[in-house]
C-alpha positions as CSV (number, residue, x, y, z in Angstrom):
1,X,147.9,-114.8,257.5
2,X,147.2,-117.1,260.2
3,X,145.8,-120.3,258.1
4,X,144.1,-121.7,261.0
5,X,142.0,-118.7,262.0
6,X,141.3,-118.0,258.4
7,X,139.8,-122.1,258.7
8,X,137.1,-120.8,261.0
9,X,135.9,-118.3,259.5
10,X,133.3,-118.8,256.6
11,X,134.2,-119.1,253.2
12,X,133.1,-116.2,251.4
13,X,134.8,-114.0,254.7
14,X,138.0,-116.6,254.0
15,X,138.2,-115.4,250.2
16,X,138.0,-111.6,251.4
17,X,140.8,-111.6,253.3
18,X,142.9,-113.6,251.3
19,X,142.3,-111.3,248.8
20,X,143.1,-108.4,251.4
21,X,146.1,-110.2,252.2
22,X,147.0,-110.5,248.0
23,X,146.9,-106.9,247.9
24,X,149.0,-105.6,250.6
25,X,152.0,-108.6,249.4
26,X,151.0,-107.3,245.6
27,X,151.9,-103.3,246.6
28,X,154.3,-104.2,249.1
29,X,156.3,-106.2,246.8
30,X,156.2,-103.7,244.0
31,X,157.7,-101.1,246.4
32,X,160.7,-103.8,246.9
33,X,160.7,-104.1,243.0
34,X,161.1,-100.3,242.6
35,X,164.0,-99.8,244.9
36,X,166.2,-102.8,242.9
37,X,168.5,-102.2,240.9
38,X,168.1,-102.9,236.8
39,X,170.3,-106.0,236.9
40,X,168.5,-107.0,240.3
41,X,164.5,-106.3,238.7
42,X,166.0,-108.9,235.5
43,X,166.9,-111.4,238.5
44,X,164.1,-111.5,239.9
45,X,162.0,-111.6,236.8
46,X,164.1,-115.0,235.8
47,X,163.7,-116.0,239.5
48,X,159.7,-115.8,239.7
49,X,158.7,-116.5,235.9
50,X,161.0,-119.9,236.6
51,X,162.6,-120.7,240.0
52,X,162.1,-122.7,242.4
53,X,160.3,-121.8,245.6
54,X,163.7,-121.9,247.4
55,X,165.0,-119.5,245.1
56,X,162.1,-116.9,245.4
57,X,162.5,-117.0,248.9
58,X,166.3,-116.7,249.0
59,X,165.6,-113.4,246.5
60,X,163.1,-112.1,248.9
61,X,165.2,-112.7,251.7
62,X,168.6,-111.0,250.2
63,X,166.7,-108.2,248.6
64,X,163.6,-107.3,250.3
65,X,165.1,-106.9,253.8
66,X,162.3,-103.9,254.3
67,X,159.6,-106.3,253.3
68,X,157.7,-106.8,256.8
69,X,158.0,-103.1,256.9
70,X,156.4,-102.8,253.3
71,X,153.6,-105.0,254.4
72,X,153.1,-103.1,257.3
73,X,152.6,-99.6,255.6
74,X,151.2,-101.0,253.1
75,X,147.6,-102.3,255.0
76,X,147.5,-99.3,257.3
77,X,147.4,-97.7,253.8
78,X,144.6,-99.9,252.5
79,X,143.0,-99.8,256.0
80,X,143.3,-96.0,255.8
81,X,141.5,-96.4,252.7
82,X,138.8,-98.3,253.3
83,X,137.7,-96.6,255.9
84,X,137.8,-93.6,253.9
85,X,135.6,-95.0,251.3
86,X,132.9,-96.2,254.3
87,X,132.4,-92.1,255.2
């Protein structure tokens, strides 16, 4: 999210939707976990418990190539939800 629009808005609205934003990366990155191969979920698990940022970034990059599509689904899904939950 765009860190300088989230900078005007209050804090307590700044904390919601990074938290927003934490959820849709958390289920869209679990759908790029599922689709990895065995070998490929033990990389990344040694990549993220201890690698560098560069590395977690070059893993992303090489194996999550649907990613911005993940993300995308992913908070029209929560959208849909929310919404639901406001009816």
């Amino acid at each position: 999210m765009d860190q300088n629009f989230l900078n005007l808005l209050p804090e307590e609205l700044r904390n919601i939707a990074t938290d927003l934003y934490d959820i849709v990366l958390k289920r869209s990155l679990m759908r790029g976990y599922e689709n990895l191969s065995e070998e490929d979920k033990a990389k990344m698990t040694e990549i993220f418990n201890s690698g560098t940022e560069e590395e977690k970034i070059d893993f992303l990059k090489t194996h999550f190539s649907d990613l911005q599509r993940y993300i995308i689904e992913e908070t029209q899904k929560l959208m849909t939800e929310l919404k639901k939950d406001l009816n």
